[in-house]
Every structure is written in structure tokens, then in C-alpha cells.
Residue, then its C-alpha position, 0 to 999 in steps of 0.5 A: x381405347x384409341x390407335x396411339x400405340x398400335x402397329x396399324x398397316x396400310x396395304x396400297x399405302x403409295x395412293x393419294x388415301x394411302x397417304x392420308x391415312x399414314x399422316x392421319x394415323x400417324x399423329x393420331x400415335x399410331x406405329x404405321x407401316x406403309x406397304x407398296x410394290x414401288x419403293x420410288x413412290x414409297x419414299x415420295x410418301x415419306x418425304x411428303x410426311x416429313x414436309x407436313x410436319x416441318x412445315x406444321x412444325x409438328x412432332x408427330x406422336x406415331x411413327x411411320x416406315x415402309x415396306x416393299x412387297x408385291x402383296x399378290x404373291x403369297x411367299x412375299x407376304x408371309x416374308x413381309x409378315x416375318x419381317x413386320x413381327x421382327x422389327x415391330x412386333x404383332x399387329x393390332x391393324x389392317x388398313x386395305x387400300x390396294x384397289x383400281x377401277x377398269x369397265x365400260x363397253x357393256x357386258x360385252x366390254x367385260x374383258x378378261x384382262x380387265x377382271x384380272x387386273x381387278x382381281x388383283x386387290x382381292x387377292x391381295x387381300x385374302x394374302x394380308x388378312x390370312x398372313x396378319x388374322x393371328x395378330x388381329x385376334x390375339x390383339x387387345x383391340x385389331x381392326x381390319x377395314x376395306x375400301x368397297x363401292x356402292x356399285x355392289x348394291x347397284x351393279x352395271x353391265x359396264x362395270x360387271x368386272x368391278x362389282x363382282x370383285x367388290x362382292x367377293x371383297x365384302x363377302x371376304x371380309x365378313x368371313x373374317x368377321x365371324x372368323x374374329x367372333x368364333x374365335x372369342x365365342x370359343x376361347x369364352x373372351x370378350x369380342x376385341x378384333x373386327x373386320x369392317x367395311x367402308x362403302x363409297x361412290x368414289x374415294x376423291x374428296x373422301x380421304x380424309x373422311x376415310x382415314x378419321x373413320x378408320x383411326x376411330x374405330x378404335x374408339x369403339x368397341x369391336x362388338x359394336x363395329x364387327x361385321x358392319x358395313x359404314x357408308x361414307x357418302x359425303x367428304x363432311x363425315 
């Protein structure tokens, strides 16, 4: 198995990893759909592809489009949800890179406006898995990965905020990782979807580290990738 050929979306597609990961998955054959809330900067992630490869002189095998949606609000996402299956079919890929970071000043400086800024990734997360969790397990082979921080294993006042949406991120995204083996326990089928996470310090310098590691978890077999947590601690990986 590899990604060529999959229906793979990118969810916070408009940042430097999001368009890392469209061109890594994009010629690796995969069908991509980079979705953003600004369409301005969605188009500078296309323009920026089509420069790659003609400066490459490179045809790329995969395929990239994009879509507008404000992936915090849940109708939006079910319509985008509507108009991904009419125009491309079911998806066989979930890439989460919809994130920020806000802290400092101590637990005192954990504002509430900050949390809710926060939140937001976590919202939108639960939004996509929910909307696309029919694609992903009725797919040969469906992959939903996120983007979480080692600040979950070593948590600080001055980043309280962070950590604890970090937290319920990954506890999400194991819940839909039993989700995926339950469903294949009781249909008495091979497990062929998982749920991943990626753990990092920092994504400067690891785009490309994350983008590859992504694109390969096609390589692997979903028993063996479900429910795991990959650290990625260095841009060589």
C-alpha cells in the first residue's frame, strides 16, 4: 500500500507544515484537499505548488484542490463534508494541522480568552474526525494523524492552556483509535483504519519530517500504526 491514489485532507492547510505536507503528498500520487478559512492564503498555497514544480519541471502524480470552511463551526464542516464526497468521493485521509500556541505569565497569566483561542484546534478536530470517521473506516486503508507536544508530558504553569488542550487532543484521538478497532472486531475484518499521534517540541524545522512520516503511514499496516504516538524530535527523521 502507499498514498498514490488516496483522498488525503489536510485540515489548517494555509501554514508553512500545511504546505509541506500538500507537496510531499501531492507527489507522492495522493489526491489532496487543502482546507483553510482564508481563501487568499489558500490560493498562495496553490500558486506556491505550481512554482515548485515548474521550477522542478516536475509533473506531479497527485493532485491538489482547496476548500473554505471555518472547520469550528459544525454545519460548515458537514457541508464541506458534502461537497468533498460529491466532488471526490470518500476519503481515505485525515491530516490535523489546525493549532497556535498562546501561554506565559505563570498560572496566573492562563487567561480564559487565551484557552479559548486554543480550544479552537480541538474543536475543529472533533468536527473533522466525526464528519469524515464513515470514510476512514470503510477505507481500505484510512489514516487520521494530529500534531500534539511533548509539553503533554511535561506540562508548565505558563503554558496550563496548551498542555491541557494538547491533552484532550490526544486523548481524542485514541478515542477514535478504538473507535477504528471496535468497528473491525465487530464487522470480524482485518484492522485497515488508524488514528495516530505525532508528538513534537516544535514544527520549525520538522515539516518535512512530518509531512514524510505521514505520507508513510501508508507503508504500514493499521495494526501496527493504530493508536500509537511517533515522536519526532529531530528535522534528520
Amino acid at each position: 500500500m502507499t498514498v498514490s491514489g488516496r483522498l488525503v485532507i489536510i485540515a489548517g492547510a494555509t501554514s508553512a507544515s500545511g504546505l509541506t505536507a500538500a507537496r510531499v503528498l501531492r507527489d507522492a500520487g495522493a489526491r489532496v484537499v487543502a482546507v483553510g478559512r482564508d481563501a487568499g492564503k489558500l490560493r498562495d498555497l496553490v500558486d506556491s505548488l505550481d512554482a515548485d514544480a515548474e521550477r522542478l519541471g516536475t509533473a506531479p502524480s497527485g493532485s491538489v484542490r482547496t476548500e473554505v470552511c471555518d472547520l469550528g463551526d459544525e454545519d460548515a464542516v458537514a457541508s464541506l463534508a458534502e461537497r468533498v464526497h460529491e466532488a471526490d468521493g470518500p476519503v481515505d485521509g485525515v491530516l490535523h494541522l489546525v493549532g497556535g500556541w498562546r501561554g506565559g505569565g505563570g498560572l496566573a497569566g492562563q487567561t480564559d480568552a487565551d484557552y479559548r483561542f486554543l480550544e479552537g484546534s480541538l474543536t475543529a478536530l472533533r468536527h473533522v474526525s466525526r464528519a469524515f470517521d464513515a470514510d476512514l473506516r470503510a477505507s481500505e486503508a484510512g489514516r487520521l494523524a494530529v500534531v500534539s507536544s511533548t509539553a503533554v508530558t511535561r506540562p508548565v504553569a505558563a503554558g496550563a492552556n496548551y498542555a491541557a488542550v494538547k491533552a484532550a487532543t490526544e486523548a481524542w484521538t485514541r478515542a477514535v483509535a478504538q473507535g477504528f478497532a471496535k468497528d473491525a472486531r465487530d464487522a470480524d475484518k482485518p484492522l485497515a483504519a488508524a488514528s495516530v499521534i505525532f508528538r513534537l517540541k516544535s514544527l520549525d524545522g520538522l515539516e518535512e519530517a512530518l509531512a514524510q512520516r505521514f505520507s508513510d503511514l501508508w507503508l504500514t499496516d493499521a495494526a501496527d500504526v493504530n493508536d500509537t504516538i511517533v515522536e519526532l524530535t529531530d528535522p534528520s527523521l
